[in-house]
N, C-alpha and C positions, 0 to 999 in steps of 0.2 A: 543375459546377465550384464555384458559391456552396455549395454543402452543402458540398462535400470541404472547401475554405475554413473554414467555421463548425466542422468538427470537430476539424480540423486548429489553429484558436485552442483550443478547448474542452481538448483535449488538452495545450496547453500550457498553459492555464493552470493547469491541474490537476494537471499536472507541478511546474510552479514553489511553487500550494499545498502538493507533498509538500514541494516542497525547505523551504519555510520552516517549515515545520512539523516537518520534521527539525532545523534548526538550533535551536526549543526544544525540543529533547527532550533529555533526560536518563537515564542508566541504561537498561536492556533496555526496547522495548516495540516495538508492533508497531500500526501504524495505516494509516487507509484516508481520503486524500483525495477518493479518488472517490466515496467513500461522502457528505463533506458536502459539495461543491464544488454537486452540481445541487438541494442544500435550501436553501445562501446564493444560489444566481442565481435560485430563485425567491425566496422573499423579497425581494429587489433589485426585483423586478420589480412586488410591491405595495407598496413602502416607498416612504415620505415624504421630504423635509427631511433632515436627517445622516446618517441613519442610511443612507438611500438610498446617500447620496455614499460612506458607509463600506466598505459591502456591494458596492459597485459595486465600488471599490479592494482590497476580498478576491479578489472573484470575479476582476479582472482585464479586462473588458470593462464597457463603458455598461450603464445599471439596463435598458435600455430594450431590450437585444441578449442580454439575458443570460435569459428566459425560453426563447424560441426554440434557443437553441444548447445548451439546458438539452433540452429535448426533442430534439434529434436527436441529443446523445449517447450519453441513456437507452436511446432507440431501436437506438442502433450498440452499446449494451453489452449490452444485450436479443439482440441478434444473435451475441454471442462465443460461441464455439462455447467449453465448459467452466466458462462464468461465467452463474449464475442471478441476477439483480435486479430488486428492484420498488422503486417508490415508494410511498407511501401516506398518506392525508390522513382524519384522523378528527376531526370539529367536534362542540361540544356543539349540542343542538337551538335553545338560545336562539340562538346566536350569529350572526346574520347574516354570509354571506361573500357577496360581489361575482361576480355570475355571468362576469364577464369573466374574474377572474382564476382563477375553476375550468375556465375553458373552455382556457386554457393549460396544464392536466395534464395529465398520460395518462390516457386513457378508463379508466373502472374504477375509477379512483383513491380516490374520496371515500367516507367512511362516517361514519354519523352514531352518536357516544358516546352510550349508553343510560344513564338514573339511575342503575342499577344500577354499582356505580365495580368491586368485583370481578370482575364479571362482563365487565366490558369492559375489565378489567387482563388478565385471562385469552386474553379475544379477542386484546391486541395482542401478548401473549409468544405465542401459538400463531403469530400470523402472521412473526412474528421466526423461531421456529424452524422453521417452513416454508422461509421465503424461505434459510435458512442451512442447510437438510440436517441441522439439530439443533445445528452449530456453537456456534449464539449460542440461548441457551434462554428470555432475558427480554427485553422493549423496556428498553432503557438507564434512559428517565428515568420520574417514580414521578407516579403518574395521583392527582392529588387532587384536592376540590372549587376548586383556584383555576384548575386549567389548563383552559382551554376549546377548545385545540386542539395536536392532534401532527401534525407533519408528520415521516415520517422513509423512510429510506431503507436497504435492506438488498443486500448482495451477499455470494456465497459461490464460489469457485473451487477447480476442482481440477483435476489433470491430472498424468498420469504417467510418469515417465521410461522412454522407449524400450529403454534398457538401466539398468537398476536397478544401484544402488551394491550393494558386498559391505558387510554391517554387519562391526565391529572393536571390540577396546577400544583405546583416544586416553588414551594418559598422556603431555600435552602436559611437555616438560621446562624451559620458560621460560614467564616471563608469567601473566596471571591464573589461568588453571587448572591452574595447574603444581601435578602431583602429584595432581591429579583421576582418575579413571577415568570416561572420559567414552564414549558410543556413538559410537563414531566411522564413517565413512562412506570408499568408495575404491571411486575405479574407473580405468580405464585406457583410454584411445582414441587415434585418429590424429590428430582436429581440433586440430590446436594454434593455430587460429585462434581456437579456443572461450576462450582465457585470452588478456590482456593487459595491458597499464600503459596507462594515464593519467596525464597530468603535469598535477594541477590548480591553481591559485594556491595551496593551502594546501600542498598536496604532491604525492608520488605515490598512485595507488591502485591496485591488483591487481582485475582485474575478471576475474569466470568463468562464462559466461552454461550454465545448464544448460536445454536447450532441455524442453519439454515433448509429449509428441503431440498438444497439439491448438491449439497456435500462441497457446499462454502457457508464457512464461520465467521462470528467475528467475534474478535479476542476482545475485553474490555481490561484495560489495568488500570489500576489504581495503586498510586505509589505513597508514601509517604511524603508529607508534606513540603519537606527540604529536597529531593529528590529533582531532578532536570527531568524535559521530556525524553532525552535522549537515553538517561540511565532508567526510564520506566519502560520504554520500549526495547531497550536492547537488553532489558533483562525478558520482555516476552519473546523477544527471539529466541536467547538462552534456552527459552520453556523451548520451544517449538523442536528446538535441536538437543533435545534430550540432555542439554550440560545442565540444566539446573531442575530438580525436582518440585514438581508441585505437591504439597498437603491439601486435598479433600478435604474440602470443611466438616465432615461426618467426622474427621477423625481429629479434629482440633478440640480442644477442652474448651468451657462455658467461660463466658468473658469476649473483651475486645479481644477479637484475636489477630488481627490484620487490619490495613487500610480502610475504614469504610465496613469491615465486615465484623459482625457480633453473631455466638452462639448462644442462645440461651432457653431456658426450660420453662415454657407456659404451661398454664393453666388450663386445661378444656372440659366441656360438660360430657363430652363422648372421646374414648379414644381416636386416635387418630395417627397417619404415619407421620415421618420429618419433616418438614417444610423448608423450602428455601426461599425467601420473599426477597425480589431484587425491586431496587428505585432506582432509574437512572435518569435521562434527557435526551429530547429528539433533539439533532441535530440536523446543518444543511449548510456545508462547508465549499467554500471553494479557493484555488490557491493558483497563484503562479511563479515558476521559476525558472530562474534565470543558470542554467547549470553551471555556464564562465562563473559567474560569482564563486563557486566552489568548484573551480577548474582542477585544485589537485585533490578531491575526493574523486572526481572521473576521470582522472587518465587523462585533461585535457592541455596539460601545461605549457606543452611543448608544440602541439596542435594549433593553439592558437596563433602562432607566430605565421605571419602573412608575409614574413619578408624571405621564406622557404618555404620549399613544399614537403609532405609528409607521409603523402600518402599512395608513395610508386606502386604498390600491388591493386591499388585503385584503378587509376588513369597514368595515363604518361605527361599528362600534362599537372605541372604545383598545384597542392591542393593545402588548402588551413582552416581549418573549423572558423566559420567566423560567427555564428549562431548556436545557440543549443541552448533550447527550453522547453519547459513539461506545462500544462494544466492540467490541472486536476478536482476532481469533486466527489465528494462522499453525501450520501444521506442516508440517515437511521432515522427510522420512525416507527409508529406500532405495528405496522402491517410485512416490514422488511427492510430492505440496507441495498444500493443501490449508490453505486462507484463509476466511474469513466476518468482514464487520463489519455491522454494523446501528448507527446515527446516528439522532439523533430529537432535534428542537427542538422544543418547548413552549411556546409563549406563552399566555401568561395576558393576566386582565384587566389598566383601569389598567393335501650330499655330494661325490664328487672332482671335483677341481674341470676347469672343462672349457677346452679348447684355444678363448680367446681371440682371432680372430684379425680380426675384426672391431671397427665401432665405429657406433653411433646415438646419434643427438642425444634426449636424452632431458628433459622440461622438467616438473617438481614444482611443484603448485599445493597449499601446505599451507594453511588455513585453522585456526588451534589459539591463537586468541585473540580477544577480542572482535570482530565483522564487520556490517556491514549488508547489507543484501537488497534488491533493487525484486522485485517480480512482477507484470510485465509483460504487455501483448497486444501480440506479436510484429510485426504489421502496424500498428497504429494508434502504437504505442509509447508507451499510455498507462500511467502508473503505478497500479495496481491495489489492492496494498497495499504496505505499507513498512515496516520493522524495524531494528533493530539488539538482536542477540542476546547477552545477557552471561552467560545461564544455561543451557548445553546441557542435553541430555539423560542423565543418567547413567548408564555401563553396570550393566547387568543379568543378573548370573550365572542 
C-alpha cells in the first residue's frame, strides 16, 4: 500500500510538471515530463542549500522522498508494457561521486567518460538511439572538456490502434489550416463514451481518448478557440486527476455541444446503434529544449551558478548544472502513435436515394484546428508525453 502510495504521488506530480510546463509552451511542440521529472528528484536528493529547496519545489515532494519514489517509478515505467526506458549516469574518471548517492540508481546505471571526448560522444548518441528505437538519434546536450558528468534519461512508446483510422485528404474550411490539404484521419465506432466535454476554469474542452492495445492512450483535446495550449492541456491533466469531470457525449443534448464536437439525429433506411465519427490529422512532430531557458519551472535556479557548488551529496568536489535539455518526437498516424524523448543534464565543474424511415443519434468529433495530446499509461495515468500540434501532416498524392 506505501508503494502504490509513492507512485501514486510520483504520478502526480509528474502530471502537474506536464501541466506547467504546458502552460510555457508556445507554438507546436511536443515534450516528455516523465522523461526529466526522475533526473530533477535525483539531483534533489544530492543538492545542497537553494538549490536543494528549488529542486524539491520542481519535483513536488521533500529532497529527501524524492530519490526513492524516483526509483519505483522507473521501476513501474520499466514494467509498461509498450514503453522502453533507461536511465543513465556517465562521470569523468577524475570526478569523485559519493558512493551513497550511486547506491540510489538503478543497478547498471554508471559508466565512466573515456579521454577520448568523440569516442564517447558516439557511445552516448548510440545509447540514445538504442533506448529510442532510432527515434532520437543524438544525446541532446554536446560532451566538451568542461562537463564532467551526464545524467540523462531516455523513453520511447508505441502502441497500435485496435482498429486503424481510414487515411483522407482534411481541407479544413475555417481556422488556421484553412485551405490546407492536409492527411486527414476517420473512423467510426459505437463508444461514444470515448468522446466528451470538460468544462474547465478557462473554458470548455472536447476530449477523445483513442485507446491503444497495450494499455497506452492518447488523450486528443480540443479547446475553444481563445484558449492557450497550456490551459487546454492542463485542463486534460485536471481530467486525468479526477479534479474535473468529463460528460460522455451519449449524455449531452443534440446540437454543438463542445469544441469541434456535434450530437445530432440522422436519418437511416435500417435501424442501427449510436455512432461516434471522429476527423482528426496525422501528425510527425519533433521538438527541442533548452530546460535553462525555463530554469525556475525545474528547480534549476540556483543550480546554474558555476561560481559554487551545489551539489555536496553528489561529489565532493563543485558541481553546477551547466546543460540541461530534452528532445522529443511524437507521431500519430492510422495504424498507431509512436513517442521517444531523451533528457540529459550536464553539470560541469565550479445514388437513389433510400426510404428513410428510421433515425440514430449520431455524434461528430472533428479535430481540423490546432489540438493537444497527453499519451498516457492507462492504469497508472501517468502523462507520458505531451504536445500540441500546429503543423499536420500534409496530404500526399
Amino acid at each position: 500500500m506505501a508503494e502504490d502510495t509513492a507512485i501514486g504521488g510520483a504520478v502526480d506530480a509528474v502530471n502537474r510538471l506536464t501541466a506547467r510546463w504546458a502552460d510555457a509552451a508556445t507554438g507546436g511542440t511536443v515534450f516528455s515530463a516523465a522523461g526529466v521529472w526522475p533526473l530533477l528528484a535525483f539531483l534533489a536528493d544530492g543538492a545542497s542549500g537553494a538549490a536543494r529547496a528549488e529542486l524539491a519545489d520542481a519535483v513536488g515532494m521533500p529532497a529527501e522522498q524524492a530519490r526513492a519514489t524516483a526509483r519505483e517509478l522507473l521501476a513501474v515505467m520499466r514494467a509498461m508494457p509498450g514503453l522502453n526506458s533507461a536511465l543513465g549516469l556517465w562521470t569523468r574518471q577524475e570526478l569523485a561521486v559519493r558512493e551513497e548517492w550511486l547506491a540510489g540508481l538503478p543497478t547498471g546505471t554508471h559508466e565512466v567518460l573515456g579521454e577520448d571526448l568523440p569516442g564517447s560522444r558516439r557511445a552516448l548518441d548510440a545509447w540514445a538511439a538504442e533506448w529510442t528505437g532510432g527515434l532520437i538519434e543524438r544525446m541532446p546536450v554536446a560532451l566538451d572538456q568542461d562537463v564532467v558528468m551526464v545524467l540523462a534519461s531516455a523513453l520511447a512508446l508505441r502502441t497500435e490502434w485496435p482498429r486503424p483510422f481510414s487515411e483522407l485528404v482534411l481541407r479544413p474550411d475555417a481556422g488556421p489550416w484553412r485551405g490546407r490539404e492536409l492527411t486527414g484521419l476517420r473512423r467510426t465506432g459505437v463508444r461514444l463514451d470515448r468522446a466528451g466535454v470538460a468544462s474547465g476554469p478557462h473554458g470548455h474542452v472536447t476530449e477523445l481518448k483513442v485507446p491503444g492495445d497495450n494499455g497506452i492512450d492518447v488523450h486528443l483535446l480540443l479547446g475553444e478557440q481563445r484558449m492557450t495550449p497550456g490551459q487546454v492541456l492542463g485542463t486534460g491533466v485536471d481530467v486525468l486527476a479526477r479534479r474535473l469531470p468529463v460528460v460522455p457525449s451519449g449524455q449531452l443534448p443534440y446540437g454543438d455541444v463542445g469544441p469541434g464536437l456535434r450530437v445530432e439525429q440522422q436519418r437511416c433506411a435500417t435501424p442501427r446503434p449510436p455512432e461516434l465519427v471522429v476527423t482528426t490529422v496525422a501528425y510527425d512532430m519533433r521538438a527541442r529544449h533548452d530546460l535553462l531557458d525555463l530554469h525556475g519551472l525545474f528547480g534549476l535556479t540556483t543550480a546554474m551558478d558555476t561560481r559554487d557548488g551545489h551539489f555536496s551529496g553528489i561529489s565532493p568536489s563543485p558541481l553546477a548544472v551547466g546543460q540541461a535539455e530534452q528532445s522529443a518526437v511524437a507521431q500519430f498516424g492510422a495504424l498507431g502513435f509512436r513517442a521517444g524523448a531523451v533528457t540529459a543534464i550536464a553539470p560541469v565543474a565550479g445514388g437513389a436515394l433510400p426510404d428513410l424511415r428510421h433515425t440514430a443519434t449520431v455524434v461528430t468529433a472533428r479535430f481540423d484546428r490546432p489540438f493537444g495530446f497527453l499519451a498516457v499509461h492507462r492504469e497508472s495515468r501517468l502523462v507520458l508525453t505531451a504536445g500540441w500540434v500546429t503543423d499536420p501532416t500534409p496530404y500526399r498524392r
